[in-house]
SEFI-578937 format. One line per field, with one value per residue: x, y, z of N, C-alpha, C, O in turn; residue in one letter. Coordinates in steps of 0.2 Angstrom, whole numbers, always signed. Each point is the difference from the previous one (the first is absolute). Layout:
BEGIN
nX <- (X,...)
nY <- (Y,...)
nZ <- (Z,...)
caX <- (X,...)
caY <- (Y,...)
caZ <- (Z,...)
cX <- (X,...)
cY <- (Y,...)
cZ <- (Z,...)
oX <- (X,...)
oY <- (Y,...)
oZ <- (Z,...)
pado <- (a,...)
END
This chain:
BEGIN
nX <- (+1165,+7,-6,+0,+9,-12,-1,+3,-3,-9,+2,+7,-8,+1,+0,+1,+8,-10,+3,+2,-11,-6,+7,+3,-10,-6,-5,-9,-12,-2,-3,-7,-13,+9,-7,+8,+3,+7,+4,-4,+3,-1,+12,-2,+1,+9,+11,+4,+3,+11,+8,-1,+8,+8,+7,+3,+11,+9,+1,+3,+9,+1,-1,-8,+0,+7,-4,+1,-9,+9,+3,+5,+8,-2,+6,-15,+2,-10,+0,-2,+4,+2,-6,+6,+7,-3,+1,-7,-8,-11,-5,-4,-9,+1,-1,-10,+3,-4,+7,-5,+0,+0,+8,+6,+8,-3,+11,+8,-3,-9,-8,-5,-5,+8,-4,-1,+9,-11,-4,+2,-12,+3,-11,+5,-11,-3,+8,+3,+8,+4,-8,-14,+8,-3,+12,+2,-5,+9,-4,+2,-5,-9,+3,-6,+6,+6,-2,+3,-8,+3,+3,-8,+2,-5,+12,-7,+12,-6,+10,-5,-4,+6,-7,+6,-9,-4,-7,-10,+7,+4,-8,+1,-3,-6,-7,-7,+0,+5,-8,-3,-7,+0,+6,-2,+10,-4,-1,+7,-4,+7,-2,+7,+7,+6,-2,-10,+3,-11,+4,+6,-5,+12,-11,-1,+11,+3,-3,+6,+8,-1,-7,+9,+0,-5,+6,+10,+0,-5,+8,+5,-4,+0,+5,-2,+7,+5,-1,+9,+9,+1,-3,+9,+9,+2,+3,+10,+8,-1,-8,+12,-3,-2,-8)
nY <- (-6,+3,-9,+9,-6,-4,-6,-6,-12,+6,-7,+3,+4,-5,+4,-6,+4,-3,+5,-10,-9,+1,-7,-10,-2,+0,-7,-10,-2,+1,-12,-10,+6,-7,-8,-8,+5,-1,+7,+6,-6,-2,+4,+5,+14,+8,-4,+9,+10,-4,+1,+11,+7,+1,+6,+13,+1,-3,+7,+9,-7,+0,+13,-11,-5,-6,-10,+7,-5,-6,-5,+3,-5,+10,+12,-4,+11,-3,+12,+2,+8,-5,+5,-4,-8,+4,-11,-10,+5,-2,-9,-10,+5,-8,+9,+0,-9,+10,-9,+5,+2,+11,+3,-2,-2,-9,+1,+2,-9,+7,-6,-1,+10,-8,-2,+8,-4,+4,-6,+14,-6,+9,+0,+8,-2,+14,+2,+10,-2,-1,+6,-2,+3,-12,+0,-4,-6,+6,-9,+10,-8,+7,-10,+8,-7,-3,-9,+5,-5,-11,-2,+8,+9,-12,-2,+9,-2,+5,-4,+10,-9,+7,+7,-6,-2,-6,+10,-5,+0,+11,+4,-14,-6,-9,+5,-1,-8,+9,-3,-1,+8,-10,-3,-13,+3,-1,-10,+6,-9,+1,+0,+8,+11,-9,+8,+6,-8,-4,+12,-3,+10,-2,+1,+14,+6,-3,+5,+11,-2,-5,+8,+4,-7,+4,+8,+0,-5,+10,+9,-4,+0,+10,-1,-5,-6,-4,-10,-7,-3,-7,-11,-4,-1,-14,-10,+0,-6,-11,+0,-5,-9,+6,+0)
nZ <- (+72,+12,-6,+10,-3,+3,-12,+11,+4,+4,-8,-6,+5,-9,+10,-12,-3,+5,+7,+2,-1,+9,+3,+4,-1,+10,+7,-4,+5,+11,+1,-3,+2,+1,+1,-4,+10,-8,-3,-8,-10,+12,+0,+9,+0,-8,+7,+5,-5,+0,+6,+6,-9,+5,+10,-1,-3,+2,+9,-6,+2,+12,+3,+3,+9,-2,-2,-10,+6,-5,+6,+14,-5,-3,+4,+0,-1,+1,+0,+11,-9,+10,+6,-6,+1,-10,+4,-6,-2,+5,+1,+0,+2,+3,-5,+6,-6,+8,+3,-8,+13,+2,+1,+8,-5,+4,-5,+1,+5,+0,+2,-10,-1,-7,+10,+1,+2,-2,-5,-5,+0,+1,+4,-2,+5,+2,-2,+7,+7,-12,-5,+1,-7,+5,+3,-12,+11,+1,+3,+10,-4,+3,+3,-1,+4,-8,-2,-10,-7,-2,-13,+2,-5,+1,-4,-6,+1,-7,+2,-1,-8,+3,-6,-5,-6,+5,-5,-7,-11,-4,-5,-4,+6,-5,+0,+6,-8,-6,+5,-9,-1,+11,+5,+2,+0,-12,+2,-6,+2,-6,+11,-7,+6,-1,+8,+5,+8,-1,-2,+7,+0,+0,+2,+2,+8,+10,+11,+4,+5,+10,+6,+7,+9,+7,+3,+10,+12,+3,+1,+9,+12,+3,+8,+11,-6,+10,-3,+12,-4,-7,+1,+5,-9,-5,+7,+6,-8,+7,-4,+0,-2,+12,-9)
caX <- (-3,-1,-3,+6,-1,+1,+3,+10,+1,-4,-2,-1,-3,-1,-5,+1,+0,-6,+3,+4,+2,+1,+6,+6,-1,+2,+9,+6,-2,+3,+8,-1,+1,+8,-3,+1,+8,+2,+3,-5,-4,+4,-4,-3,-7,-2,-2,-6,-3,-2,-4,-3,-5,+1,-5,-7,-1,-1,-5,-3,-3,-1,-3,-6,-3,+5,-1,-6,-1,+1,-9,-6,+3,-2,-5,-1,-4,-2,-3,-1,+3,-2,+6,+4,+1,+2,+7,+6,+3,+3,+8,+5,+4,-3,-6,-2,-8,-2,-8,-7,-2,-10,-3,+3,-1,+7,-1,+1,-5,+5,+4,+4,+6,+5,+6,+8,+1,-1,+2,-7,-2,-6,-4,-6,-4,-7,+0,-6,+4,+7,+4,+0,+4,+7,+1,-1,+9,+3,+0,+2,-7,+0,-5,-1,-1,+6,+5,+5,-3,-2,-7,-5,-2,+4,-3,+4,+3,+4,+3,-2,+8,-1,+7,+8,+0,-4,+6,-4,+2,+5,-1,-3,+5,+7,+2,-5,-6,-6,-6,-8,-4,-3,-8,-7,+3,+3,+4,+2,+5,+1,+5,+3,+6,+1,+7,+3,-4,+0,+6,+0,+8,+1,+1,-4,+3,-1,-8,+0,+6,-2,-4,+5,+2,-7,-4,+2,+0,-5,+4,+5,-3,-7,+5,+2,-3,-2,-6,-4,+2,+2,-7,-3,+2,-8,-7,+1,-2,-5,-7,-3,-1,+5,-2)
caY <- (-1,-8,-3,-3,-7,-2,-5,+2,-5,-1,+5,+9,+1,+7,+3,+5,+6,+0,+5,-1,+2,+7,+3,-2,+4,+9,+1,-1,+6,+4,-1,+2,+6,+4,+6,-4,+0,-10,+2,+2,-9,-6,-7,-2,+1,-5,-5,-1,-1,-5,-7,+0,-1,-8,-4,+2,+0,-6,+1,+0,-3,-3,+0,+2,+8,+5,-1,+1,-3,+0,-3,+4,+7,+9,+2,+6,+4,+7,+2,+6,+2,+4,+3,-3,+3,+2,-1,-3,+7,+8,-2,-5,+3,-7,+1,-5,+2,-4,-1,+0,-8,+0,-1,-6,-4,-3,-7,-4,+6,+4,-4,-4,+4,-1,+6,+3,+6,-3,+4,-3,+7,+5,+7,+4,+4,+1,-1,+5,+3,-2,+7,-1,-7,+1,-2,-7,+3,-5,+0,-2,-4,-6,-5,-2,+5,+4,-2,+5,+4,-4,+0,-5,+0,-1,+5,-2,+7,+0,+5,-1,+2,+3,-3,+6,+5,+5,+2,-2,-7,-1,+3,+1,+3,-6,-1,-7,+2,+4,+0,+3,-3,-3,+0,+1,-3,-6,-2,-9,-2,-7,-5,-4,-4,+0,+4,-3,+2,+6,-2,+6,+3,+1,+7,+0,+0,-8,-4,+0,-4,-5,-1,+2,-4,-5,+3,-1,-4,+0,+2,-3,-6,+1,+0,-6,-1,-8,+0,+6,+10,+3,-3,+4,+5,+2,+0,+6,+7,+2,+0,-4,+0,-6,-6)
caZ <- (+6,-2,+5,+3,+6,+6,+2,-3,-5,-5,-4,+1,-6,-3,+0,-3,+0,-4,-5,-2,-5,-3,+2,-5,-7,+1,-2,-6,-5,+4,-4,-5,+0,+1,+4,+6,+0,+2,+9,+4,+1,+0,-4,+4,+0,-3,+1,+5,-2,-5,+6,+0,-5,-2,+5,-3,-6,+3,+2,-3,-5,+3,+3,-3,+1,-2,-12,-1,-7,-6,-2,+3,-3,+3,+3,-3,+3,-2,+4,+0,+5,+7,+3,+6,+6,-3,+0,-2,-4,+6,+4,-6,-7,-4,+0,-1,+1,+5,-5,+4,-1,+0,-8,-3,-4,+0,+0,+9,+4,+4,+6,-2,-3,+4,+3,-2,-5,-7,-9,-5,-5,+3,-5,+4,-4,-3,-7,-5,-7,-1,+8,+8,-1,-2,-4,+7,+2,+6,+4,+4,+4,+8,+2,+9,+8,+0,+7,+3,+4,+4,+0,+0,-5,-7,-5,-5,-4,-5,+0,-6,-4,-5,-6,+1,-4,+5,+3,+6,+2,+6,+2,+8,+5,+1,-12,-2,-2,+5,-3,+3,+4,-7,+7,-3,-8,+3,+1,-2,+3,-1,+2,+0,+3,+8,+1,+5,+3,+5,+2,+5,-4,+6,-3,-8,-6,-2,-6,-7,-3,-2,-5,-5,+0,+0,-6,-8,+0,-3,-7,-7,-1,-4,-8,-2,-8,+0,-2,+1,+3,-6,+3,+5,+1,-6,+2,+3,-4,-5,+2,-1,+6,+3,+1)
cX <- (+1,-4,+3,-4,+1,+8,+7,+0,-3,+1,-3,-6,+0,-7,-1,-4,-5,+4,+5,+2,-2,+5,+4,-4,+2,+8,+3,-2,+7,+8,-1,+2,+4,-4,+1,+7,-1,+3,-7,-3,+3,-2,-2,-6,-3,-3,-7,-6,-3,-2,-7,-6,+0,-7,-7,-3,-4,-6,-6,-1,+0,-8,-4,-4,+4,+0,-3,+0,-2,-9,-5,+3,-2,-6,-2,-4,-3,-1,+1,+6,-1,+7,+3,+3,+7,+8,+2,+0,+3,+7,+3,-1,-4,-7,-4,-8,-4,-7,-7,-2,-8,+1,+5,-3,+6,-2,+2,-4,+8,+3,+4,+8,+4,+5,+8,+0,+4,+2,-5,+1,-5,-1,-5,-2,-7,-1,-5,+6,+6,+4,+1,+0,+9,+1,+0,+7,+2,+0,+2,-4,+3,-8,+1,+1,+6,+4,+3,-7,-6,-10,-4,-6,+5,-2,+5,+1,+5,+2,+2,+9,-1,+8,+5,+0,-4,+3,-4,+5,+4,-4,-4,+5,+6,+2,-5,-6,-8,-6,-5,-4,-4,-9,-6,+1,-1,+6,+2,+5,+3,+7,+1,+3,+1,+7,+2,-4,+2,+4,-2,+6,+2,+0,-1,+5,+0,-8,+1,+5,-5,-5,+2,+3,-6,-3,+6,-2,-8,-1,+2,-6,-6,+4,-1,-3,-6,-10,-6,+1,-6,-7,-4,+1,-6,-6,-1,-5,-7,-7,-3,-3,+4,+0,+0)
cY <- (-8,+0,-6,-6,+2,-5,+4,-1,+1,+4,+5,+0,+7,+4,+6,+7,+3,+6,-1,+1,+8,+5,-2,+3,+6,-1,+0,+7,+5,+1,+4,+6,+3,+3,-5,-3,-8,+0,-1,-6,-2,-9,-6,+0,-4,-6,-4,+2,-3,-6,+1,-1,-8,-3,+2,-7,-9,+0,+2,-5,-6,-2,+3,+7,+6,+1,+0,-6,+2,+1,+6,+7,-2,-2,+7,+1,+8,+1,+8,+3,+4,+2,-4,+4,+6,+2,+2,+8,+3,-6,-1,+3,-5,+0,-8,+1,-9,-4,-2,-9,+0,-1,-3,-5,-2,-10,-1,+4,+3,-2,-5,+1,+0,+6,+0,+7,-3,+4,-2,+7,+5,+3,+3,+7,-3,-4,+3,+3,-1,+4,-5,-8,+1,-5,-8,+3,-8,+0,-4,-1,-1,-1,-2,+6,+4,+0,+5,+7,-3,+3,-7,-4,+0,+5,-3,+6,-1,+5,+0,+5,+4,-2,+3,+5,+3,+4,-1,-6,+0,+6,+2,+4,-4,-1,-4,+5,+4,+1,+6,-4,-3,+0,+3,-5,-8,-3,-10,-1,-8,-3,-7,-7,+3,+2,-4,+1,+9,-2,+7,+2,+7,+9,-1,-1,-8,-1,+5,-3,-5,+1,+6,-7,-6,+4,-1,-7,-2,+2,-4,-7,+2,+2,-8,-1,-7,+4,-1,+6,+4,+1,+6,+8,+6,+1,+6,+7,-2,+0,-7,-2,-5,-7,-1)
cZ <- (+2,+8,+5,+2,+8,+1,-5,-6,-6,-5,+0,-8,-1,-6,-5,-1,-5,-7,-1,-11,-2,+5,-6,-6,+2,+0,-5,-4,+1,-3,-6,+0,+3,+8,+6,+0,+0,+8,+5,+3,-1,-2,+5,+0,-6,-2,+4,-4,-7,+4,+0,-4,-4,+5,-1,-7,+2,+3,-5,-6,+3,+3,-4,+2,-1,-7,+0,-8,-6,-1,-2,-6,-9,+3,-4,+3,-1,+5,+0,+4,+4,+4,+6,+6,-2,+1,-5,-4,+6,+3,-6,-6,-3,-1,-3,-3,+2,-3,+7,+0,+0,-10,-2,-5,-1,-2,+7,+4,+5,+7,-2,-4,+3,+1,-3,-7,-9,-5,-4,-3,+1,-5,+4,-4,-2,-7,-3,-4,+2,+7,+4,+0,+2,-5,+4,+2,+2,+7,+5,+5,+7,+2,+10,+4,+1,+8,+2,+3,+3,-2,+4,-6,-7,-5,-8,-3,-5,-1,-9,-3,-5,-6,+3,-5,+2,+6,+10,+5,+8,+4,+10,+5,+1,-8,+1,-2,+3,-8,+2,+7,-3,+6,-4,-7,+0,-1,-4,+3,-1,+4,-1,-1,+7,+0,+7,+7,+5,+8,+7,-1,+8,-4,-7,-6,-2,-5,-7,-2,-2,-6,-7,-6,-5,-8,-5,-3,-5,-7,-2,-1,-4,-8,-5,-5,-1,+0,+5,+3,-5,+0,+6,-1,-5,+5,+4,-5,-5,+4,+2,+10,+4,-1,-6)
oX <- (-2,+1,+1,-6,+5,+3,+1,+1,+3,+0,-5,+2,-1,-1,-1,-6,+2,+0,+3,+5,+1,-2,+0,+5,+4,+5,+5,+4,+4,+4,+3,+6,-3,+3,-3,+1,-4,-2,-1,-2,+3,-5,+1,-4,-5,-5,-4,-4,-6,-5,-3,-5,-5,-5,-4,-5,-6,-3,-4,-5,-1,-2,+1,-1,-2,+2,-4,+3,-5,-4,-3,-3,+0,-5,+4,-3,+4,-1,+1,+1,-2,+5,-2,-2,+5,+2,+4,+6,+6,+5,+4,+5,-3,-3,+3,-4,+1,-6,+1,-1,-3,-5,+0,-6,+4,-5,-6,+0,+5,+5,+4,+4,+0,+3,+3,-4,+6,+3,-3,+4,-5,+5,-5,+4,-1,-6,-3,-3,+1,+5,+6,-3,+4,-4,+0,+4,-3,+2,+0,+1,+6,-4,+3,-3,-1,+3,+0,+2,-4,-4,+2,-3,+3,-6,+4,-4,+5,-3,+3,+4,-4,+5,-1,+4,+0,+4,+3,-1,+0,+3,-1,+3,+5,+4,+2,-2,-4,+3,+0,+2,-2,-5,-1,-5,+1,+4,-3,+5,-3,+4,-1,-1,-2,+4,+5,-4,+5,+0,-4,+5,-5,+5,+0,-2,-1,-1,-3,-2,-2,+1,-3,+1,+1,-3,-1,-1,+0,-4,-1,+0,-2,-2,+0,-6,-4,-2,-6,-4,-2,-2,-5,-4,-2,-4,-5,-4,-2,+2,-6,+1,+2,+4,-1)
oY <- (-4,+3,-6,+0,+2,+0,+3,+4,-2,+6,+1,-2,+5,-1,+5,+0,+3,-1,+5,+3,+2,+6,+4,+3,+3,+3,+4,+3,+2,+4,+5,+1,+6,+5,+2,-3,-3,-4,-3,+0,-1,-4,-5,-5,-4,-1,-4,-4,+0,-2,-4,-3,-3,-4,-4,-2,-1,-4,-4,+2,-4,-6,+6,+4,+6,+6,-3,+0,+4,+3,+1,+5,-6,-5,+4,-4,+5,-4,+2,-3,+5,-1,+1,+5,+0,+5,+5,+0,+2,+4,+5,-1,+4,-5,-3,+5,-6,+2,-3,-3,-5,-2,-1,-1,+3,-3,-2,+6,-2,+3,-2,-4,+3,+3,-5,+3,-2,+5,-6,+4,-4,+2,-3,+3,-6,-2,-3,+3,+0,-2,-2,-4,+4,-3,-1,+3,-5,+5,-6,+4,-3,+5,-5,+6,+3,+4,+1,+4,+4,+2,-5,-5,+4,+3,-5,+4,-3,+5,-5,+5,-2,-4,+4,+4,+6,-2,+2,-2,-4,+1,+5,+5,+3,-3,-1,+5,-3,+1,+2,-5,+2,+2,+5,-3,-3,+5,-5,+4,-3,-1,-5,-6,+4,-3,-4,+5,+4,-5,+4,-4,+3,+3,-5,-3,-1,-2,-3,-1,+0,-3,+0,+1,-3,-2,-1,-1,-6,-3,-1,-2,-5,+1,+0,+3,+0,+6,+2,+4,+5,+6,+4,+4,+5,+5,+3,+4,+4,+0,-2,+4,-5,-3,-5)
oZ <- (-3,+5,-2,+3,+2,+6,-5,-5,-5,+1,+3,-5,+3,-6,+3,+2,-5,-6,-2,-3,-5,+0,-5,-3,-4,-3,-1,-4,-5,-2,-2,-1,+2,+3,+5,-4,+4,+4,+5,+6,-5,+0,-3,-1,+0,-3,-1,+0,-3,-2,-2,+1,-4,-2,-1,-1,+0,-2,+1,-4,-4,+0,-3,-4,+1,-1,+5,-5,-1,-4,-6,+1,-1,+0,-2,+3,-1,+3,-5,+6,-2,-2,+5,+2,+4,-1,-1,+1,+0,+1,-2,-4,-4,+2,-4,+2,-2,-2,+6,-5,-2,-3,-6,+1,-3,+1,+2,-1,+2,+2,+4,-1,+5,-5,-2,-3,-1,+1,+0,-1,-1,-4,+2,-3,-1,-1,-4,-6,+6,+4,+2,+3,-1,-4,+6,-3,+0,+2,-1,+5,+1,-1,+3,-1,+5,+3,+6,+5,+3,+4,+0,+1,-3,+0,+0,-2,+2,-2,-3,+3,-5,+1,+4,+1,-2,+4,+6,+6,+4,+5,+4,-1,+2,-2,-6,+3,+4,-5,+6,+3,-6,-3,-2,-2,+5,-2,+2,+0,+3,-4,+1,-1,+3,-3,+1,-1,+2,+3,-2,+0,+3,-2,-4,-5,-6,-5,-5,-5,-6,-5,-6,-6,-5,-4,-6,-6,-3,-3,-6,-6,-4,-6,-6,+0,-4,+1,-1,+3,+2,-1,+0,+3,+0,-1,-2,+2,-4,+5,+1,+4,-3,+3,-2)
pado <- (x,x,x,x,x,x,x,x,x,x,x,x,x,x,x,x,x,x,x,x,x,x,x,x,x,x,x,x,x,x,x,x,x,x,x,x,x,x,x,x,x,x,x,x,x,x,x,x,x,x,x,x,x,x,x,x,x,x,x,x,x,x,x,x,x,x,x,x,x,x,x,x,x,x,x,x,x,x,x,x,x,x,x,x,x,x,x,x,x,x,x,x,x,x,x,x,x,x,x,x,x,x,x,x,x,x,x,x,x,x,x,x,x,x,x,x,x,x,x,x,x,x,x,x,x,x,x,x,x,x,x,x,x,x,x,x,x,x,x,x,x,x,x,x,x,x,x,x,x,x,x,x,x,x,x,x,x,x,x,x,x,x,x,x,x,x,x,x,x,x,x,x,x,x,x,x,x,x,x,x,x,x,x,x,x,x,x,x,x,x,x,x,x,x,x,x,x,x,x,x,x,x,x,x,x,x,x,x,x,x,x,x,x,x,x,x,x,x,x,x,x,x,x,x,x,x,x,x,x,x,x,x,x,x,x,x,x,x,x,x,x,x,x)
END
């Protein structure tokens, strides 16, 4: 997308493309798996959009309201899962369990919880029997208002990961993990790390590419061995509280 000057003279600015790096992953994914002709992208577009995700990348590590600080993470929070506006199963395939802001317990109070979409770790369940437990999972946090369906009301969903040996793992409508219903359950939740901000995406097959994209990116990260990955993934699974 380029933004034109009133003046002949002036430089032309370019104006990057909010989904650009999750176009170029679907692409390369698309290589990889034999399922996209090299003929199909040309190396113009290509190019166009490695530009773009460079201009994201800069902008984002630029501009302070766009980063989120090193400071403010992890974020831990307990609360009650309630039913949300139930996209993420019946559109996207991505089922979420939606947490409750009236019994929140969190270290950051809840209007102050910076917006974008994170990686961590979830546990939910009664813990009246081993049953109505899951396991700590991996997870795929978004935190704010969802620009692609223009909420008004911040929300926090963790789209919870089950193992790859779970035959739960690929089973939603798009492969991504379908779980039980959890409403009424509570809920541990620890963010993390920070993947990237919340982005308006033009239609749904993009916003699942994207957040297809934000879950492997949150597997391989909650993988990591460093001590505090390893710290938040223990706090998740034990009784202790946000503070």
């Amino acid at each position: 997308m380029v933004r034109r000057s009133t003046s002949k003279n002036a430089p032309v600015a370019r104006v990057p493309r909010a989904d650009a790096e999750c176009e170029l992953w679907t692409i390369t994914r698309s290589f990889e798996a034999g399922t996209l002709a090299p003929s199909y992208v040309s190396n113009s577009q290509l190019l166009c959009l490695l530009v773009d995700v460079y201009i994201m990348y800069k902008l984002a590590t630029q501009r302070p309201s766009m980063a989120t600080p090193r400071h403010k993470l992890p974020i831990r929070m307990i609360s009650t899962v309630v039913r949300g506006y139930g996209r993420g199963s019946r559109e996207l395939g991505i089922p979420t369990a939606n947490l409750c802001r009236e019994t929140l317990q969190s270290s950051v109070d809840f209007d102050d919880l910076p917006c974008g979409i994170y990686w961590g770790f979830a546990k939910v369940g009664s813990g009246r029997t081993p049953e109505s437990e899951t396991p700590v999972c991996k997870a795929a946090i978004s935190i704010g208002y969802n620009p692609t369906y223009k909420n008004e009301q911040k929300t926090v969903e963790p789209h919870l990961i089950a193992d790859p040996a779970d035959a739960r793992r690929n089973a939603s409508l798009c492969g991504e993990t379908l779980l039980r219903d959890f409403y009424g359950e509570t809920i541990r939740l620890s963010v993390v790390g920070f993947l990237r901000n919340e982005l308006p995406f033009e239609g749904l097959e993009k916003l699942v590419a994207a957040i297809k994209k934000d879950i492997v990116d949150s597997e391989r990260l909650c993988d990591g061995t460093d001590a505090f990955t390893r710290a938040e993934q223990e706090w998740v699974g034990s009784s202790e509280g946000v503070v």
